[in-house]
Backbone as a ProteinNet text record, in pm:
[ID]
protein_1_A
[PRIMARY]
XXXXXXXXXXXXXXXXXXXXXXXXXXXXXXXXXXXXXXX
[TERTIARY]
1687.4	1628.4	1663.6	1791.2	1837.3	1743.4	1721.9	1643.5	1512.1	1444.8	1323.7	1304.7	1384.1	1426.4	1484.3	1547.7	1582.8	1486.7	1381.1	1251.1	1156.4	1118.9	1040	1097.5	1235.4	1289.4	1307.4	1294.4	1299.1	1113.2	1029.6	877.7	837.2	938	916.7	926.5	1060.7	1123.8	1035	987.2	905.7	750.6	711.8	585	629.6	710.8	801.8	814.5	844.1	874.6	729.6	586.4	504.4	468	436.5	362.7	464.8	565.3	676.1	590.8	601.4	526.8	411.8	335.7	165.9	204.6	268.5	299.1	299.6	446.5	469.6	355.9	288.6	161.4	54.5	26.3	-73.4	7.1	134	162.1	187.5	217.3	210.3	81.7	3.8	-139.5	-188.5	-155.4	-165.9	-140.9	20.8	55.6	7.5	-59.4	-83.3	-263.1	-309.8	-419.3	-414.9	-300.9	-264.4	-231.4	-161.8	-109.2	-226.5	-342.8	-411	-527.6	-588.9	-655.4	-673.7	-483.6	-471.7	-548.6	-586.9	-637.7	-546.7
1408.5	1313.2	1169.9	1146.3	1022.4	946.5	1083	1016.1	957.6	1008.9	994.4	809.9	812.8	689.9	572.8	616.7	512.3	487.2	538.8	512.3	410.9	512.7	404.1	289.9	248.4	139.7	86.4	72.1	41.1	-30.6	83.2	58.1	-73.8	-71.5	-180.6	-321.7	-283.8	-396.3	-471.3	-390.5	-450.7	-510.8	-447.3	-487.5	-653.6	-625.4	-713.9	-923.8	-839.8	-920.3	-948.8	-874.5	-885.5	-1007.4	-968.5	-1052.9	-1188.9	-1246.9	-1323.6	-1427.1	-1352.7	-1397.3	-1456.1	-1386.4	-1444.8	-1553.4	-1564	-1658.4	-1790.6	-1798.9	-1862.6	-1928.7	-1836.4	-1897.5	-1960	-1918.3	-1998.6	-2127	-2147.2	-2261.7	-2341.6	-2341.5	-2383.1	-2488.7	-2371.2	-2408.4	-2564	-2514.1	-2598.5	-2743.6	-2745.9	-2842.6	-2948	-2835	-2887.4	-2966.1	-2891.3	-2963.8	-3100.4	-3066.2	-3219.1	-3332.6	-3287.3	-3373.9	-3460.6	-3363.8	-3416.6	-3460.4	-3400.3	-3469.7	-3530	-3534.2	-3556.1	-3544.9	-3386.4	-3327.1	-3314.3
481.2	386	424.1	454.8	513.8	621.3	680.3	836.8	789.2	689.1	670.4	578.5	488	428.5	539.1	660.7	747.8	827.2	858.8	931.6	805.5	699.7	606	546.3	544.5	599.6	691.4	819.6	905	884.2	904.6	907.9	790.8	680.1	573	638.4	717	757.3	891.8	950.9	1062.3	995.2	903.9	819.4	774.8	713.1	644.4	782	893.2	1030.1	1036.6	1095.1	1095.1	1015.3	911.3	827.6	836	834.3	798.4	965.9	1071.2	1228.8	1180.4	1100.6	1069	985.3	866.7	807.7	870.4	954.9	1088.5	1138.8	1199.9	1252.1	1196.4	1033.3	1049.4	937.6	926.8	904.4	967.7	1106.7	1250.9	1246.1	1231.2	1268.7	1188.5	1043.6	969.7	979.3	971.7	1059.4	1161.9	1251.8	1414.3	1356.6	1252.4	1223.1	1165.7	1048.3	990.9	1082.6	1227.5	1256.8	1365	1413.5	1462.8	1399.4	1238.1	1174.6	1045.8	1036.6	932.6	769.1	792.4	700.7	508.8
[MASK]
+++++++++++++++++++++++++++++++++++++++

């Protein structure tokens, strides 16, 4: 039972990384727009 809970934690946690990367990026992005068109 342990094993199974340390994988779908684990799998949370990388979902978790995932999305946190996209975040990242498109506030990046954002940024990089403001700064060139000062949107």
């Amino acid at each position: 039972m342990k094993i199974i809970i340390d994988i779908y934690h684990k799998s949370n946690l990388f979902i978790l990384y995932r999305e946190k990367i996209h975040l990242d990026y498109e506030i990046a992005t954002l940024r990089h727009l403001n700064y060139y068109y000062g949107v």
